[in-house]
N, C-alpha and C positions, 0 to 999 in steps of 0.2 A: 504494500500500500504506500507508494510515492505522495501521494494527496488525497484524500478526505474533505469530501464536497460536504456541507451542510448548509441545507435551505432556510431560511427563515420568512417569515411574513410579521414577524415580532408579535404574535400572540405569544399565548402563558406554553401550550404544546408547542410550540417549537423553538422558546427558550428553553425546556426543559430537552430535547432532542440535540441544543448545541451542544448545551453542557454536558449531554451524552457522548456526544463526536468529541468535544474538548478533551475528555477525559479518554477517551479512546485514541486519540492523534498523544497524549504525554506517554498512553502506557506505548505504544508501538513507535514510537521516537519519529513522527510523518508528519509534514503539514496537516493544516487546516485550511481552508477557503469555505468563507463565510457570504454566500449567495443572496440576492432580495432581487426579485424581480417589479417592474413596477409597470404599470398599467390599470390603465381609468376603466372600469367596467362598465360592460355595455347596455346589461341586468342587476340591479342590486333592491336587495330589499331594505337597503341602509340608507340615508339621504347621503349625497352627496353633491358639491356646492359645484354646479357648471358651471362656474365663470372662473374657475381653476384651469390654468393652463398644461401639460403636462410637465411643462418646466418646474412648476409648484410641487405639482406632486414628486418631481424627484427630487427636488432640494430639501422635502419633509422625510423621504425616504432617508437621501444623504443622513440627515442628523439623526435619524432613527439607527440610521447602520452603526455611524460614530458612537453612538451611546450602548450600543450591544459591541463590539470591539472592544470600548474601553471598561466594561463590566467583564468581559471574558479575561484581560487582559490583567485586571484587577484581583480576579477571583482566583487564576493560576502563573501571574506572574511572568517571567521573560520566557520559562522554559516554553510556554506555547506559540512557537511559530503557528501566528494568524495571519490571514488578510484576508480583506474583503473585497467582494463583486457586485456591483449596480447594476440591472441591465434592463432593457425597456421590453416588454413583451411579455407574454404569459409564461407561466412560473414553469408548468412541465417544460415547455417548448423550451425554455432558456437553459436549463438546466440539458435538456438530451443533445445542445450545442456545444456545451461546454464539455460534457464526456467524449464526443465526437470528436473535439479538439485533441484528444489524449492526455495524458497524464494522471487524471483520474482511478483510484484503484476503490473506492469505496463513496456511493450516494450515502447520506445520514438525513431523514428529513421525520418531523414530527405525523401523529396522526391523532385527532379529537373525535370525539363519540358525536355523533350529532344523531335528529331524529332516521329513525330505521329507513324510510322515505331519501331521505337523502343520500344515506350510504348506498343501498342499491342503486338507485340510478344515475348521480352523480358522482359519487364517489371521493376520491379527493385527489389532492397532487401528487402524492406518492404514490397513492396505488395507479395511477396515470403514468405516471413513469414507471415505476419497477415491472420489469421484463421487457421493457422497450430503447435498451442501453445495454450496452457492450458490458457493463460491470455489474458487480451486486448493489441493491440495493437494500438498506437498512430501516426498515419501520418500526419508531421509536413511540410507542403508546407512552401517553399522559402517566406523571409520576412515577414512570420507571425510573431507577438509578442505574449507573454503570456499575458493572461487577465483575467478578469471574466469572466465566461461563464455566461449570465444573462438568453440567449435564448437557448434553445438544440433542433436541431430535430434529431430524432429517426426516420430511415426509416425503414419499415416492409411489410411483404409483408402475413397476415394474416396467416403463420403458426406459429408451436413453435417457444416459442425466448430460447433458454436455461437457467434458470437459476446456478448462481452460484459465480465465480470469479469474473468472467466482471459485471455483474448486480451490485456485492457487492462492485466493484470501482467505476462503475458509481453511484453508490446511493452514496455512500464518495463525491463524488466531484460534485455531486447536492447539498447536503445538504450545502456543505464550500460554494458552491457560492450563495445559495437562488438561484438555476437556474429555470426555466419554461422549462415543457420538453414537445415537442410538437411530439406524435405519427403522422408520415406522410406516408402515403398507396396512393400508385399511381394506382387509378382501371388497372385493367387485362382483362375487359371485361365490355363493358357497358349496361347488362343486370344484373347483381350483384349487390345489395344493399349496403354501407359500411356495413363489418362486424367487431369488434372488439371485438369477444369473443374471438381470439388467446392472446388479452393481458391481458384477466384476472389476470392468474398468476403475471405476470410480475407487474399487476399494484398493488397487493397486497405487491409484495415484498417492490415497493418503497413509502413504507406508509410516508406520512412528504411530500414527491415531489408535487409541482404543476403541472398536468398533462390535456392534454387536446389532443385531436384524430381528425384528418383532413385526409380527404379523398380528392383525387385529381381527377379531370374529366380522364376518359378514355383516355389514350395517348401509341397507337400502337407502339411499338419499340422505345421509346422514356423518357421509366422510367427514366435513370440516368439524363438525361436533366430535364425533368418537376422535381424532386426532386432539382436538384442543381437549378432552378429556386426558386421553394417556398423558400429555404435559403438566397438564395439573395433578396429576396423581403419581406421576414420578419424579414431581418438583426440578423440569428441565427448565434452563435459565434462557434457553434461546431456542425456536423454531425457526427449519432451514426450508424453504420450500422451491420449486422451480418455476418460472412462470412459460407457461406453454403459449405457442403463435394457434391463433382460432381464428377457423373464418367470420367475414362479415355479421352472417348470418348468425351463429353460435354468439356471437356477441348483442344481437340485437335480442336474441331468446331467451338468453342462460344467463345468471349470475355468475360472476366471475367467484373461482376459486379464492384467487389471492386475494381478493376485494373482500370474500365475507372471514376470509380465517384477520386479515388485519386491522378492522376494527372489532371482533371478537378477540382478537388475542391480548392476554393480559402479559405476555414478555413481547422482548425484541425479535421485530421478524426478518430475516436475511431470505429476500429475494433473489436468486440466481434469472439466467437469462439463458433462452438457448439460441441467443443470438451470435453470429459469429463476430 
């Protein structure tokens, strides 16, 4: 991890997501860049004053940035190489520019619980991004703290996992914590055997990891639940998940996986990509 992107819009979640990435960029000795996208919405149910120019609105953003800078800077001191980025456009869009650019080994961006209505079909800016970028992306729920990950579950769902960026972060941040990564497969059918030869590869790559494979009883329309179950009941610190390319259509039908386990989840979710 070279650099450690963290998004902000200076709410309360995603000052609580910097200071996640902050603390995540001391313990693995990496930059920080500290993001705000700025743009006048087009829809809002909030009033806001038309005769603002976007000049305004970025010169309110500018002091907004400076004031979360010198609060991070404050709170850890010189050992954090920060900096920050301003940029004009919507917040996903700026953000899958910036990994595009390179350098980027880690997204860190906040997520808040809002009404059920709005997570399903809006969603938010993280789950917007993660899987649409070359790198992992980290969603950081409301009052989490940073910690050791001691336990990881990995959900899969018996096909390819991609190797590459993401695997080569998460093996980084297995080995810094001595974590246990636990492969967790929610059966699809309860005439299917556990299979685990889709994690061959994967488990070659992370040679050194303590790794161990659980298959869960057959649970009809009910994967994201029985998986954020096994998490809570075997007190794992962090959920790894992949985010699969769906057609148009699948996306206009079906709730997104990664959309309902990340505002249900109560730890940090590491979004993988099987983008190349």
């Amino acid at each position: 991890m070279k650099t450690i992107l963290a998004a902000t819009d200076f709410t309360g979640s995603s000052w609580n997501a910097l200071r996640f990435a902050a603390e995540m960029a001391l313990d693995f000795d990496t930059d920080l860049t500290v993001v705000h996208a700025t743009h006048i919405p087009v829809v809002s149910d909030v009033y806001f004053d038309l005769r603002k120019s976007m000049e305004d609105w970025r010169q309110e953003d500018e002091l907004q940035m400076t004031k979360v800078i010198d609060k991070l800077q404050k709170k850890y001191g010189e050992a954090l190489k920060v900096k920050s980025r301003l940029k004009i456009g919507y917040g996903a869009d700026v953000i899958r520019d910036m990994v595009k650019r390179g350098g980027v080994g880690l997204v860190v961006m906040g997520i808040a619980q809002t009404e059920r209505f709005n997570e399903v079909v809006f969603g938010s800016t993280s789950t917007d991004v993660a899987g649409t970028v070359n790198c992992p992306v980290l969603i950081v729920p409301e009052k989490v703290t940073y910690k050791q990950w001691k336990s990881v579950a990995f959900a899969f769902d018996q096909k390819h996992i991609p190797l590459g960026k993401g695997i080569q972060t998460l093996k980084e941040i297995l080995l810094a914590h001595a974590s246990k990564l636990n492969f967790v497969n929610v059966m699809d059918t309860p005439f299917v055997e556990g299979d685990q030869s889709s994690l061959k590869p994967i488990m070659k790559e992370l040679n050194g990891v303590e790794l161990k494979t659980h298959f869960l009883p057959y649970h009809t329309n009910m994967v994201e639940e029985a998986i954020q179950d096994w998490v809570r009941r075997h007190k794992a610190s962090m959920l790894v998940t992949v985010a699969r390319k769906h057609t148009v259509l699948w996306k206009m039908f079906n709730e997104s996986s990664t959309k309902k386990i990340a505002f249900s989840s109560k730890v940090p979710l590491l979004v993988l990509s099987d983008m190349k």
